[in-house]
N, C-alpha and C positions, 0 to 999 in steps of 0.2 A: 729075610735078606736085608743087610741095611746098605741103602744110598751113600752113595759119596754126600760129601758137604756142601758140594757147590750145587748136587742136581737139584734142592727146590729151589734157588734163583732160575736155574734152566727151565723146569717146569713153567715160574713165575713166568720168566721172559716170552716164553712161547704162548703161553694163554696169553696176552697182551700182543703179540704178533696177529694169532689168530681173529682178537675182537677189532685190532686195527684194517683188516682186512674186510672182515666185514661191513665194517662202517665208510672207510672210506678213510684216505689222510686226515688225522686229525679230527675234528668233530664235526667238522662239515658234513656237508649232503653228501649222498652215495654219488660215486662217479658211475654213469652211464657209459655204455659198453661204445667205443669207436663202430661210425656207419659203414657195412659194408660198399667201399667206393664200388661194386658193381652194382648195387640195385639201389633203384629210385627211390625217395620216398613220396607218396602223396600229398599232393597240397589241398589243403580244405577246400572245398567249390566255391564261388566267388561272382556275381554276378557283376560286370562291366557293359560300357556302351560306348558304341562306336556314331558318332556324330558327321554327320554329314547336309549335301544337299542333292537330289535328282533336276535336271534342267535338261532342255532342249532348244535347238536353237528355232525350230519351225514354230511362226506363229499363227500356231493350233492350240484351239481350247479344246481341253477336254470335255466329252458327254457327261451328264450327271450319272452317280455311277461308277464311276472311271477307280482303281484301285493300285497301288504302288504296291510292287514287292521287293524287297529289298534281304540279298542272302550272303553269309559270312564263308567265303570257301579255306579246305587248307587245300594247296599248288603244292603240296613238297612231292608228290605224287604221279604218279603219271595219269591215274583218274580222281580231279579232285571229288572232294570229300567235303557235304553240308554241313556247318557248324551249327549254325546260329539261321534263321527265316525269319521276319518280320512282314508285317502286311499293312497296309494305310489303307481305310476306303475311302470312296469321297472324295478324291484329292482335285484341285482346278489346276490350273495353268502353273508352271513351273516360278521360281524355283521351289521345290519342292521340299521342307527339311525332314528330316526321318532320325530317330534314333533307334538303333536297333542294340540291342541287348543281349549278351552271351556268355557262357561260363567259364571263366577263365582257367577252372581244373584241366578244360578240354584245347584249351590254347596256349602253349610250352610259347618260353622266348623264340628257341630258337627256329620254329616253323613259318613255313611262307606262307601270307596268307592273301586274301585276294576277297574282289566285291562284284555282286552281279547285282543287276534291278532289270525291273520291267514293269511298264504305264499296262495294263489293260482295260480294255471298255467293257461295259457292263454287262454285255455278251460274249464276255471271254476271248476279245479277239484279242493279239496283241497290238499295242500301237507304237509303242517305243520300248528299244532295250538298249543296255549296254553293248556293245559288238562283240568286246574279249572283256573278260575277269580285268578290274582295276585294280594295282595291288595293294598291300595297305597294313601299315603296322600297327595289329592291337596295342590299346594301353601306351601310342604316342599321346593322345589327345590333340592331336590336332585334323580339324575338322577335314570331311573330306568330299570332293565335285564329283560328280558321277552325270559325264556327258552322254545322255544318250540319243542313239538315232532311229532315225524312223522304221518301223521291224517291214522287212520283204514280204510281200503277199499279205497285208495286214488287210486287205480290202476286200472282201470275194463276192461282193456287190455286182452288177452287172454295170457295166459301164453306160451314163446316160446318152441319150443320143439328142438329136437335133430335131426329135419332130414337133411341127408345129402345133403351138398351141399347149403344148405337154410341161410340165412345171419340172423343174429339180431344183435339191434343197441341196445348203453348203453350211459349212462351218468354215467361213476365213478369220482365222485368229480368231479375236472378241465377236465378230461380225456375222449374225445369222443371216445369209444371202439368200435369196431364189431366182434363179435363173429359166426364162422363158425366151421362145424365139417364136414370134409371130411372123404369120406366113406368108413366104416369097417376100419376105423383108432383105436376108441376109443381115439380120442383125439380131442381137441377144438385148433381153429385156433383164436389165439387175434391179431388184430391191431390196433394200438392207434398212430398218431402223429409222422406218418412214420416207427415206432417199430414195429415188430412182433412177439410173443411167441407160440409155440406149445407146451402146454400141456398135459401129460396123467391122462387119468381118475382117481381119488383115489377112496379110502371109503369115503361113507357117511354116517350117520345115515337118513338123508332127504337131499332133492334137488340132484342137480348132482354139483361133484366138479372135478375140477381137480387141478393137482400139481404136480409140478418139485423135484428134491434133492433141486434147490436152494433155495426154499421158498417160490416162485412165484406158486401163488394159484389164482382163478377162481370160484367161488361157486355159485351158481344160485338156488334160490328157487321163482317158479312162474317168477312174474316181478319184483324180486327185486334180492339182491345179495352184495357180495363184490369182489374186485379186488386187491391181492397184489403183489408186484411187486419190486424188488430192493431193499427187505430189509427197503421200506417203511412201515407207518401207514396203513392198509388198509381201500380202498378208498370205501364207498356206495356207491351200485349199483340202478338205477331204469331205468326203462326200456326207452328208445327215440325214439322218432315217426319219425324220419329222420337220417341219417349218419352225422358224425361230415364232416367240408371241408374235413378234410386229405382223410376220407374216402369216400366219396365220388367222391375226387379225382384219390383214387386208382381202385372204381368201375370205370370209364370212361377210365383206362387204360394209367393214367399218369403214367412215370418213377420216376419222380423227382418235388419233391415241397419243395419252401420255403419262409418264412414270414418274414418282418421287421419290426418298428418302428419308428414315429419320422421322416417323412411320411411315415405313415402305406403303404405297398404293399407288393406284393406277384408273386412269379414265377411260370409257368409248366411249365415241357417239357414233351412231349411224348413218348414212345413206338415206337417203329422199326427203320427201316433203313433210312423212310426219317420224320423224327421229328420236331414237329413245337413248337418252345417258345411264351409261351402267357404270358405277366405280365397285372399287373394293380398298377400303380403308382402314388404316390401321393394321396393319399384317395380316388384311383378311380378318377382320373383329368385325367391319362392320360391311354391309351389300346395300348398294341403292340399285334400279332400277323405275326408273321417271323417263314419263314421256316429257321430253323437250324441246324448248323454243328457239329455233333461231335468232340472234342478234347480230351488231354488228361489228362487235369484237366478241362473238364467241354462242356460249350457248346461258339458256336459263331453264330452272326450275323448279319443283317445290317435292318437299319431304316432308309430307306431315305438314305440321307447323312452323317447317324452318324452309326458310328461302336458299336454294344453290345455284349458283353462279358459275359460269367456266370463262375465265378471259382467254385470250389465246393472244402472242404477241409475235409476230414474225420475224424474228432477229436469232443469231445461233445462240445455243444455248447447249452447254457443257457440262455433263451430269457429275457430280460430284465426288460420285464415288467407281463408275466404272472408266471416267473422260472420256465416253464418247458423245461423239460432235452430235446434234440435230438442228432442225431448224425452223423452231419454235419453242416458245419461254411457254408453260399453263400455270395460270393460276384456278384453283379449286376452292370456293367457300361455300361453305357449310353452318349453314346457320352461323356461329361464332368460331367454329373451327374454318383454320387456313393451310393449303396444302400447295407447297409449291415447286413445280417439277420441271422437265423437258419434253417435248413430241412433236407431231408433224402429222401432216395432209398425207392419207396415204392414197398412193396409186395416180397421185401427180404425174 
């Protein structure tokens, strides 16, 4: 059979139809098929951080120990849902900063999302959390406060009492306290950091208080409380499962202790007639252990072959790096090494 004359341009035309289709307009890249506007696509996983700070306002140090957790919630929900956990150990006194890290395949623009934290002590209690979820938009970058407050029933300690002669131990703020009440006094014995206050009892409407003319008060309900003292802020009180060193110091029947810096060390001396000085120098590198002389600004004695010296100078003296007060300068020499620090008489 034979073809008309025009069918092999027809033929021509349509094989050229066909390869243009394949390919794509012109020589370009293949055109990709239109996304179906109902279904999602995937976005590659992506790790992001959310920048922040944990703070409280109670001045309470935390126990060694102490552990920050910090969680990424989505609220679009009616039961939110954990994104992201983060955990800090270690952490001291607020503020606190944290960065916590999350995947942003699992956090769409348009979802609500929100921040929870919580301080616990190194017995799992809790001591501060957030009250409600903060909310907070991933991938703003800007940083973000997280106030929290003291967590209800954080304490299940037994509440101290009043009897005489019986010690208990505080954490006010920075301030390792012990409080004693010697007997048929009606008044509480404080030592803090080589300092001593005796208190008489005041009015209360609740807990036990006491207080001076000067201002310096003492208040205690259960296992919490405040400390004021020198016309400062006063200090939150919660109760501590051990004595601060000083105090512990002065349970053992030290005279005199004091702290430096930049290498950290520290002095005792003893109680009575024949008194032995113990340092530890050098971040703990180096332990003396000498029996010691009384002088008349301080103590002396011998190591070896090297002569040690302790002056002690009774004016205040403001340590360097936590600011608290005492009231006494030491100087420590050591053969040709000089150390020089803060401390105090204890049990003045």
């Amino acid at each position: 059979m034979r073809l008309p004359r025009h069918a092999p341009f027809a033929i021509a035309l349509l094989l050229a139809g066909c390869q243009a289709t394949s390919r794509g307009e012109g020589s370009g890249p293949p055109r990709r098929a239109p996304a179906d506007p109902g279904v999602g696509t995937a976005q590659p996983a992506r790790d992001t951080v959310i920048l922040g700070q944990a703070t409280y306002r109670e001045r309470v140090k935390m126990p060694p120990g102490a552990s920050l957790t910090v969680e990424l919630l989505a609220v679009d929900t009616a039961t939110p849902r954990v994104l992201a956990t983060a955990k800090w150990p270690d952490v001291a006194g607020p503020p606190i900063p944290f960065s916590l890290p999350y995947d942003g395949a699992r956090v769409p623009a348009a979802g609500r999302y929100a921040l929870q934290a919580e301080l616990v002590g190194p017995d799992g209690e809790r001591w501060f959390a957030t009250p409600a979820p903060v909310p907070v938009v991933p991938g703003e970058g800007r940083p973000v406060k997280l106030l929290l407050h003291r967590a209800s029933g954080r304490i299940a300690a037994v509440p101290p009492d009043a009897t005489p002669g019986s010690a208990h131990h505080w954490e006010c703020g920075e301030l390792g306290v012990m409080s004693r009440h010697p007997a048929g006094a009606g008044t509480v014995r404080l030592d803090a950091n080589a300092r001593s206050w005796t208190l008489p009892l005041a009015r209360s409407a609740s807990g036990a208080r006491y207080a001076d003319a000067a201002g310096n008060e003492f208040w205690t309900k259960g296992a919490s409380g405040h400390f004021t003292i020198d016309g400062e802020p006063a200090r939150d009180c919660v109760q501590a499962r051990q004595p601060s060193p000083w105090n512990q110091a002065l349970l053992r029947g030290v005279a005199f202790r004091a702290v430096g810096n930049e290498p950290g060390w520290f002095v005792e001396v003893d109680r009575g007639p024949d008194p032995h000085l113990r340092a530890s120098l050098d971040y703990g590198e180096r332990e003396l252990d000498l029996a010691a002389r009384p002088l008349a600004s301080g103590f002396s004695a011998r190591a070896g072959v090297e002569d040690v010296r302790l002056v002690i100078e009774r004016r205040t003296c403001v340590d360097g790096m936590s600011g608290q007060r005492f009231e006494a300068t030491a100087t420590l020499q050591v053969g040709t090494r000089r150390y020089t620090g803060c401390g105090g008489w204890l049990g003045e």
